[in-house]
Backbone as a chain_set.jsonl record, in Angstrom:
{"seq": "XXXXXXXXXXXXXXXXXXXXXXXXXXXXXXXXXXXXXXXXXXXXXXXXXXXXXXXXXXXXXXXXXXXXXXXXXXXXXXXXXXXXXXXXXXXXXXXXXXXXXXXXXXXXXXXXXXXXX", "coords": {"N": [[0.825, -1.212, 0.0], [0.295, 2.323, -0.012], [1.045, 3.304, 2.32], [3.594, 2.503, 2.725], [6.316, 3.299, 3.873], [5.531, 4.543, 6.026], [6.246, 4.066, 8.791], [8.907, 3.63, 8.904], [9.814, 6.639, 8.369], [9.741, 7.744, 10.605], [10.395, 9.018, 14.03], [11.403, 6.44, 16.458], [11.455, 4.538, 19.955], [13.505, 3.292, 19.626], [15.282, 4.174, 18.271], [15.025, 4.416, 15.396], [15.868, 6.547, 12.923], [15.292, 5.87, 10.174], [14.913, 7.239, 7.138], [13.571, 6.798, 3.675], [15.155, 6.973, 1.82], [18.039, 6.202, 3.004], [18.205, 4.136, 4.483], [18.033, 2.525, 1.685], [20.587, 3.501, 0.542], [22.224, 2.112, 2.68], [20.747, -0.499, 2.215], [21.705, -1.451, -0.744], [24.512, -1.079, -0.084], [25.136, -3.02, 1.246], [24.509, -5.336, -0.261], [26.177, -5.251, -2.329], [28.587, -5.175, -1.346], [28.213, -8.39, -0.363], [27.539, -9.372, -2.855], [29.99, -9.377, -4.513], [30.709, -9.975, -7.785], [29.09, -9.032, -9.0], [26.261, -9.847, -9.937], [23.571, -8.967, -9.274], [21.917, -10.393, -8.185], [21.189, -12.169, -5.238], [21.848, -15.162, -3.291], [20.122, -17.789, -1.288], [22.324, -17.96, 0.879], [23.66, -15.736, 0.433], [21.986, -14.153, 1.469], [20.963, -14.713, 3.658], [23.681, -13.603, 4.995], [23.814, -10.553, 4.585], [21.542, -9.829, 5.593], [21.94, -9.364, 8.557], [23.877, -7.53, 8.788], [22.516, -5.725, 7.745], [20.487, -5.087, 9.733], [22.047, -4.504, 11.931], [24.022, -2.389, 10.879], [21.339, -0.204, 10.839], [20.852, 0.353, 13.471], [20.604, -1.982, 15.479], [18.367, -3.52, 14.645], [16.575, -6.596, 15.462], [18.037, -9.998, 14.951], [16.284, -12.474, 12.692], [15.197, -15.456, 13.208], [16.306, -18.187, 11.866], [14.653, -19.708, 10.489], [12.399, -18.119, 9.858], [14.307, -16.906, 7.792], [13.787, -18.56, 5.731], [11.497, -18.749, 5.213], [10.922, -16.421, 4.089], [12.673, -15.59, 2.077], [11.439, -17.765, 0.145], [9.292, -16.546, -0.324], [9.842, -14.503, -2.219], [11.721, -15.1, -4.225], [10.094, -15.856, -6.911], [10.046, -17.567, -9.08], [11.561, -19.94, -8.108], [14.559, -20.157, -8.47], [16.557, -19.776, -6.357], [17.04, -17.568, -6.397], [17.587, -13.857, -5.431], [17.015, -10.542, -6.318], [18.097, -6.832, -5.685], [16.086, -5.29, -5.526], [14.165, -6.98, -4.708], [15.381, -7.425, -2.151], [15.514, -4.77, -0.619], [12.639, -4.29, -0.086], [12.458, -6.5, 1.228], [14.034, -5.583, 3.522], [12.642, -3.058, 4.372], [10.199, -3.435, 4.547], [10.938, -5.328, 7.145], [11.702, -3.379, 8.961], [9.245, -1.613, 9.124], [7.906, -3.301, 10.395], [8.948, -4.006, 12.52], [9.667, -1.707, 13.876], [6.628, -0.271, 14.587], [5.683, -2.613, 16.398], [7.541, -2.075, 18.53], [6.584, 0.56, 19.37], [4.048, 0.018, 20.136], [4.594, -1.604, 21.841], [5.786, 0.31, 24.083], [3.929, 2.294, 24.28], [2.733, 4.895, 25.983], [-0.064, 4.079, 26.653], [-0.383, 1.538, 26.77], [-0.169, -0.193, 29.386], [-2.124, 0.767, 30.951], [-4.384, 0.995, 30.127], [-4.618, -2.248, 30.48], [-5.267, -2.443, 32.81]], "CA": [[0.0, 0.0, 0.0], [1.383, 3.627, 0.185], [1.793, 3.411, 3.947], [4.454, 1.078, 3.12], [7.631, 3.557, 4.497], [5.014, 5.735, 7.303], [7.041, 3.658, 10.351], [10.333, 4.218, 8.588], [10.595, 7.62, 8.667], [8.767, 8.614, 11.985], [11.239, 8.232, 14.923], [10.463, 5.823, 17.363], [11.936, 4.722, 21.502], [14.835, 2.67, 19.866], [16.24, 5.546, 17.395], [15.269, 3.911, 14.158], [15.449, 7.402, 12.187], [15.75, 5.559, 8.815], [14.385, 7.566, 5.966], [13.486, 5.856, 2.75], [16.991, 6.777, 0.893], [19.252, 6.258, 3.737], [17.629, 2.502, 3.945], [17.945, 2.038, 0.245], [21.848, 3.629, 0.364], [22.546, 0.828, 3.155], [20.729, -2.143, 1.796], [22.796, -1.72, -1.894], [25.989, -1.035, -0.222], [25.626, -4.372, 1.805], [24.212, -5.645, -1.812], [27.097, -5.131, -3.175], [29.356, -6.507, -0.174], [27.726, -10.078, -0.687], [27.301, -9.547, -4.451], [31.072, -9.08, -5.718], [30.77, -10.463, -8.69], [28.052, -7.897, -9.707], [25.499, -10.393, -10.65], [22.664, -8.061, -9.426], [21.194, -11.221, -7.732], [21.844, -13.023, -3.404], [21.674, -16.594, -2.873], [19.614, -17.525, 0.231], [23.271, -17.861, 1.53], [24.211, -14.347, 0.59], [20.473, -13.312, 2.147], [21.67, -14.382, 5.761], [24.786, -12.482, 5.565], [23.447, -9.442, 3.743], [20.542, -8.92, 6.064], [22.165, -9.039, 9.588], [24.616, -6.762, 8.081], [21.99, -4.038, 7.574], [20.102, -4.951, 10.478], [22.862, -3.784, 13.042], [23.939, -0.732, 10.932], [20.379, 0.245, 11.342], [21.082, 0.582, 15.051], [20.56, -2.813, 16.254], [17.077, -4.611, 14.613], [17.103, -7.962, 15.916], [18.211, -10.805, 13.559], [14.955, -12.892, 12.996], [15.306, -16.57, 13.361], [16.659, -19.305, 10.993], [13.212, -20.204, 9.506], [12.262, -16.491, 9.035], [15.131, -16.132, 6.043], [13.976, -19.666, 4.639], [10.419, -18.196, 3.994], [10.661, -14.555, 3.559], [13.61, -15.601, 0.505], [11.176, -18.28, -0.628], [7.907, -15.78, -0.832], [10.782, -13.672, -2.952], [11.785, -16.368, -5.152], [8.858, -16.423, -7.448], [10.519, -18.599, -10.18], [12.454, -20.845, -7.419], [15.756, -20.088, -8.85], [16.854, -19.807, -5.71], [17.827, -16.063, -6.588], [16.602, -12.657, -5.45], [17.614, -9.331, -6.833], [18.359, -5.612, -5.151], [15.347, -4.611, -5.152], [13.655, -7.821, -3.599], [16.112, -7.05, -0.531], [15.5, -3.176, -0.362], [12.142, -4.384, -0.215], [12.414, -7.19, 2.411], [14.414, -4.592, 4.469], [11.981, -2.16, 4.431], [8.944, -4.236, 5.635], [11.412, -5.79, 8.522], [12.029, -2.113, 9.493], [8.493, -1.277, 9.138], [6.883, -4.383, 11.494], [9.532, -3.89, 13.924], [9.601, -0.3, 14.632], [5.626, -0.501, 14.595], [5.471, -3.16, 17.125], [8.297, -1.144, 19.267], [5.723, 1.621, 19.032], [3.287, -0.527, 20.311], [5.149, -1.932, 23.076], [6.306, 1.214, 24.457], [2.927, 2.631, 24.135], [1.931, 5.013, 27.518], [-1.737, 3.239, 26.823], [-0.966, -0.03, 27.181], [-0.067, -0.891, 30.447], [-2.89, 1.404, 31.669], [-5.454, 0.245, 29.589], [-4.737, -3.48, 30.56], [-5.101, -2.697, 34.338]], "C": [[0.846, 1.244, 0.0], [1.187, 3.773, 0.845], [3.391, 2.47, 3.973], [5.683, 2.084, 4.4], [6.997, 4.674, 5.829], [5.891, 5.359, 8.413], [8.364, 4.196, 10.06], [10.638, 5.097, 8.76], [10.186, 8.676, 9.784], [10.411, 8.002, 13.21], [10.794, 7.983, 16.083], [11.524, 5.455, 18.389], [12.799, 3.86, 20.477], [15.455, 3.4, 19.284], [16.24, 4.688, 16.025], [15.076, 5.426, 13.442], [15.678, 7.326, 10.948], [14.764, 6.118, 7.731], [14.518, 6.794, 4.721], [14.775, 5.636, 2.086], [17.83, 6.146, 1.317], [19.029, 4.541, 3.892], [17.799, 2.186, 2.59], [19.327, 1.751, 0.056], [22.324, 1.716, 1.312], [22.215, -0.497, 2.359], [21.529, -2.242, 0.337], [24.293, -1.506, -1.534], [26.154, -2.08, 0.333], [25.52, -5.442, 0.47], [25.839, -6.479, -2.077], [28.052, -5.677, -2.892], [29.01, -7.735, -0.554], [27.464, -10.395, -1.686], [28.499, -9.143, -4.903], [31.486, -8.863, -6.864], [29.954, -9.667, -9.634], [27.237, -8.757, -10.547], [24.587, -9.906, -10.352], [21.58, -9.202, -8.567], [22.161, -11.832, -6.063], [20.849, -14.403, -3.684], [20.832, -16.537, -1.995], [20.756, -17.669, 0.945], [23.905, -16.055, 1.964], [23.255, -13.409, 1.27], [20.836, -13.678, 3.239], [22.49, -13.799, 5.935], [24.735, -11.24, 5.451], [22.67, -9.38, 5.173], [21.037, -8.337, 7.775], [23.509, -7.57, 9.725], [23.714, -5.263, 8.238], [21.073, -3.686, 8.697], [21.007, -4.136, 11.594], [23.557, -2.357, 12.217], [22.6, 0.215, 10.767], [20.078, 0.369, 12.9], [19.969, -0.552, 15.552], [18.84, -3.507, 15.798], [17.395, -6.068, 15.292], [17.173, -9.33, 14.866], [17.021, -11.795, 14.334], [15.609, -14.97, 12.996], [15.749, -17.046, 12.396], [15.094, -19.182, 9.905], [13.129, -19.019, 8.791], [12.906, -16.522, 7.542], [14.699, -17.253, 4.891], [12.576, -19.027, 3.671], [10.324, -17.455, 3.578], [11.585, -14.776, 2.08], [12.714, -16.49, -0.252], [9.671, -17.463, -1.148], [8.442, -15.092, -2.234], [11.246, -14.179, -4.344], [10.917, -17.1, -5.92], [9.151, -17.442, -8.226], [11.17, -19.266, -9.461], [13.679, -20.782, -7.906], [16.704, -19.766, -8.181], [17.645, -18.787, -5.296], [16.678, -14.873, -6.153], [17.267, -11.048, -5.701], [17.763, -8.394, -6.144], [16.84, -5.206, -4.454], [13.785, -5.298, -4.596], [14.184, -7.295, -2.429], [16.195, -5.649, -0.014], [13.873, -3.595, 0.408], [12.04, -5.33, 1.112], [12.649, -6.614, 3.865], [13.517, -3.92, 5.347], [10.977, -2.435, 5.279], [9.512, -4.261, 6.955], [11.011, -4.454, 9.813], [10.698, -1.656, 9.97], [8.085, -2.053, 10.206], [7.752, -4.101, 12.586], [9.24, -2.479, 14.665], [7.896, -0.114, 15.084], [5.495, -1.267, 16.091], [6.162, -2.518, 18.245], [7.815, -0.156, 19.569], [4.606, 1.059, 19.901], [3.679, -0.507, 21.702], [5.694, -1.13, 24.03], [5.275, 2.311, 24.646], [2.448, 3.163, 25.539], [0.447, 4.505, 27.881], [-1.863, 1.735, 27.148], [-0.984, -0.219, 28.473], [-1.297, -0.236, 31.265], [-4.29, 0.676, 30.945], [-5.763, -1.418, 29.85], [-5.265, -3.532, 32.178], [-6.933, -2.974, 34.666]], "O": [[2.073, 1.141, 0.012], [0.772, 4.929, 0.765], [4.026, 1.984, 4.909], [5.868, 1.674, 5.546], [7.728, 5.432, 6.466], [6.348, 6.299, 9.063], [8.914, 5.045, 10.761], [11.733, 5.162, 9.32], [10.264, 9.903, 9.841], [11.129, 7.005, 13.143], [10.079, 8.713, 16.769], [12.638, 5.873, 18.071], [12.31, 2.986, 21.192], [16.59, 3.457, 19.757], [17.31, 4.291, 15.564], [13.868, 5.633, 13.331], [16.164, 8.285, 10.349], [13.794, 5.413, 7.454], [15.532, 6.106, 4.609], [15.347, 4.575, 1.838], [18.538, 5.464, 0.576], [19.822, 3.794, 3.319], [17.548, 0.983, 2.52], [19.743, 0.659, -0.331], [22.594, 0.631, 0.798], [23.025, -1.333, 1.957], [22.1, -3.329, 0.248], [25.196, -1.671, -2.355], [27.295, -2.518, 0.184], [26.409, -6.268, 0.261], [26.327, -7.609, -2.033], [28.606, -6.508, -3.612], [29.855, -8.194, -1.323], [27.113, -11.56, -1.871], [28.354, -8.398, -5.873], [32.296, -8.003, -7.209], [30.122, -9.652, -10.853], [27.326, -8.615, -11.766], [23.887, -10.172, -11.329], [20.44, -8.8, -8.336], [23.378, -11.871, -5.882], [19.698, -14.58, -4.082], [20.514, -15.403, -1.637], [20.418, -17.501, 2.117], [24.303, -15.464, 2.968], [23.501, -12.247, 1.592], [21.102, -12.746, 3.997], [22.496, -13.205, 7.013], [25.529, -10.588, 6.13], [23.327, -8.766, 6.014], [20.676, -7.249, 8.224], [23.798, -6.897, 10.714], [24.064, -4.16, 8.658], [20.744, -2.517, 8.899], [20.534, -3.103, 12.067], [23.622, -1.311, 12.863], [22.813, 1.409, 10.561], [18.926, 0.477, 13.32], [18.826, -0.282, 15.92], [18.174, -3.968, 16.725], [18.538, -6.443, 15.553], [16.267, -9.527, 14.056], [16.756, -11.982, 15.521], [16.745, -15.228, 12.598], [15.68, -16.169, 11.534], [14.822, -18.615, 8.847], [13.52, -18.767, 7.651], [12.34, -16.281, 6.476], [14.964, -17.18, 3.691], [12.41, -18.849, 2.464], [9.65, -17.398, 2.549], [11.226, -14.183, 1.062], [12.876, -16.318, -1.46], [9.08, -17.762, -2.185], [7.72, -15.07, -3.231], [11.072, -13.574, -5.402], [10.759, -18.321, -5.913], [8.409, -18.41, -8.064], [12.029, -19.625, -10.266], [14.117, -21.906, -7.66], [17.75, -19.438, -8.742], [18.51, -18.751, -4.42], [15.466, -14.853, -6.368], [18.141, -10.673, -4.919], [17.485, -8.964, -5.089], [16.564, -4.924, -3.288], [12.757, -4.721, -4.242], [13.426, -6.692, -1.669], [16.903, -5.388, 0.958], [13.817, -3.211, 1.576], [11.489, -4.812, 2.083], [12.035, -6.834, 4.909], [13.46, -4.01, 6.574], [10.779, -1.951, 6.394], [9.034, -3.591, 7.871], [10.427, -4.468, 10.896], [10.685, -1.263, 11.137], [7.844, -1.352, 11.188], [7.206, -3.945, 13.679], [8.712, -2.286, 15.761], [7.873, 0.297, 16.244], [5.194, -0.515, 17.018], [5.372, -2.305, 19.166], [8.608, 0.464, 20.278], [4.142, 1.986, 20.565], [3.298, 0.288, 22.562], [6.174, -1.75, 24.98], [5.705, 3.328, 25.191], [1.886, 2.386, 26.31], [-0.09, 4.502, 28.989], [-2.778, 1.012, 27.544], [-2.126, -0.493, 28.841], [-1.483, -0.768, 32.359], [-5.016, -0.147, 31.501], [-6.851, -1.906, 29.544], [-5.622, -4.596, 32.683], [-7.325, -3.225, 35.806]]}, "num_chains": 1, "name": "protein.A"}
């Protein structure tokens, strides 16, 4: 939808102040790190090293489990070719960034704990 980058560039209690560019600049310069060869495409090998990579220079997301990278690369992987391009992983990023900071938002929320009482 076009809410996709509203969490991204709001700043929220952990200091994610990632604007859409500055997220884009990172995820192609780690890209590019785990893509040498300049094939324009990450393995699901080069997708676990790539993403924790951009997670901690985004000031510390938390790397998501094992499983997480098997399905989020195979939703990505429409043709199973076991490849996903730049702008799959700008794209994967982005969401992560988005559900986390969101939920961090949530959880930090002066309504909840009052509202639950």
């Amino acid at each position: 939808g076009n809410r996709r980058y509203s969490a991204v560039g709001g700043f929220s209690p952990l200091g994610f102040a990632v604007d859409e560019l500055t997220l884009r600049r990172i995820c192609l310069e780690v890209f590019a790190f785990v893509d040498p060869d300049e094939t324009g495409h990450l393995s699901i090998e080069s997708f676990r090293t790539a993403l924790p990579i951009v997670f901690t220079r985004i000031r510390g997301l938390p790397i998501p489990p094992d499983s997480w990278f098997n399905v989020v690369f195979g939703n990505y992987d429409i043709d199973g070719d076991g490849l996903i391009d730049g702008d799959d992983f700008v794209d994967i990023v982005s969401q992560c960034v988005e559900h986390f900071t969101a939920e961090v938002e949530m959880d930090q929320s002066p309504h909840g704990a009052a509202a639950e009482g």
